[in-house]
C-alpha positions in Angstrom: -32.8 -5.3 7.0 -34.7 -7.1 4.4 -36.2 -5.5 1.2 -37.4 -5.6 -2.4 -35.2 -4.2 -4.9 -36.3 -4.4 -8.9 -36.4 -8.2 -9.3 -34.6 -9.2 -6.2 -34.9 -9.9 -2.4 -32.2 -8.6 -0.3 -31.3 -8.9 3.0 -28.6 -7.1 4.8 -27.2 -8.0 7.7 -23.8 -6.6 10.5 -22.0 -9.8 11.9 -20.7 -8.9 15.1 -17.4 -10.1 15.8 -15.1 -10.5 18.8 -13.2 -7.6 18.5 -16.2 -5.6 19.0 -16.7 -4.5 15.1 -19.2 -5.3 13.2 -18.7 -6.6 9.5 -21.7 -5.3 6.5 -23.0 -8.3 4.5 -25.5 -8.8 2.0 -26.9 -12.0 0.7 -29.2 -11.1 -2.7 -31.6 -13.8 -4.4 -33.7 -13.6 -7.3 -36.4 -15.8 -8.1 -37.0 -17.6 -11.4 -37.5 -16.0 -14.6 -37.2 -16.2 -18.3 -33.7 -15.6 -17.5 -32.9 -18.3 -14.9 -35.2 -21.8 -14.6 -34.0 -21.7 -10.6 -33.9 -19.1 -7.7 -30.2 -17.6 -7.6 -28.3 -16.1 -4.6 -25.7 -14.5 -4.6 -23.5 -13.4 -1.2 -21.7 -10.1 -0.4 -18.6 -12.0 1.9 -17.6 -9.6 4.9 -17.4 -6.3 3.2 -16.0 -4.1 5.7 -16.0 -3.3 9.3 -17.6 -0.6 11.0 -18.2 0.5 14.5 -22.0 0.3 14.7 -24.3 -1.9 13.5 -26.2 0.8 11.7 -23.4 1.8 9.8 -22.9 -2.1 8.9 -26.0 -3.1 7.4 -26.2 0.5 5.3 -23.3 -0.3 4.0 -24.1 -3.9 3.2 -27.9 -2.4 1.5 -26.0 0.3 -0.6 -23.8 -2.5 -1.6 -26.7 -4.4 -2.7 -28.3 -1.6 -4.6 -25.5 -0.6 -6.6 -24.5 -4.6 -7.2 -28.1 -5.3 -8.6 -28.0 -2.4 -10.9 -25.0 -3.6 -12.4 -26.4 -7.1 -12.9 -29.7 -5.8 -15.2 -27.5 -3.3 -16.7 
């Protein structure tokens, strides 16, 4: 799942692994600005396992959300 959010691009994304879960990540970048004089990205990590892939990546997005709200605030 890829989106806009504020100033940012995010995509979210469910890793499936072996053992049949499926881990929520989130990889975040932000293009230059007055702020930064290069693109930044920023990565979730695994941030937790789920059974579906669904549940993954809506994880991994209201992750995202709630990270880049904390970074402008």
């Amino acid at each position: 799942m890829r989106f806009d959010y504020k100033a940012f691009h995010i995509d979210c994304t469910a890793r499936h692994d072996e053992d049949g879960g499926y881990y929520a990540h989130a990889r975040i970048t932000r293009s230059p600005d007055d702020h930064a004089a290069h693109m930044e990205v920023f990565e979730s990590g695994d941030l937790d396992v789920f059974t579906s892939e669904w549940d993954a990546v809506h994880c991994a997005r209201a992750w995202a959300i709630e990270w880049c709200d904390e970074a402008l605030a």
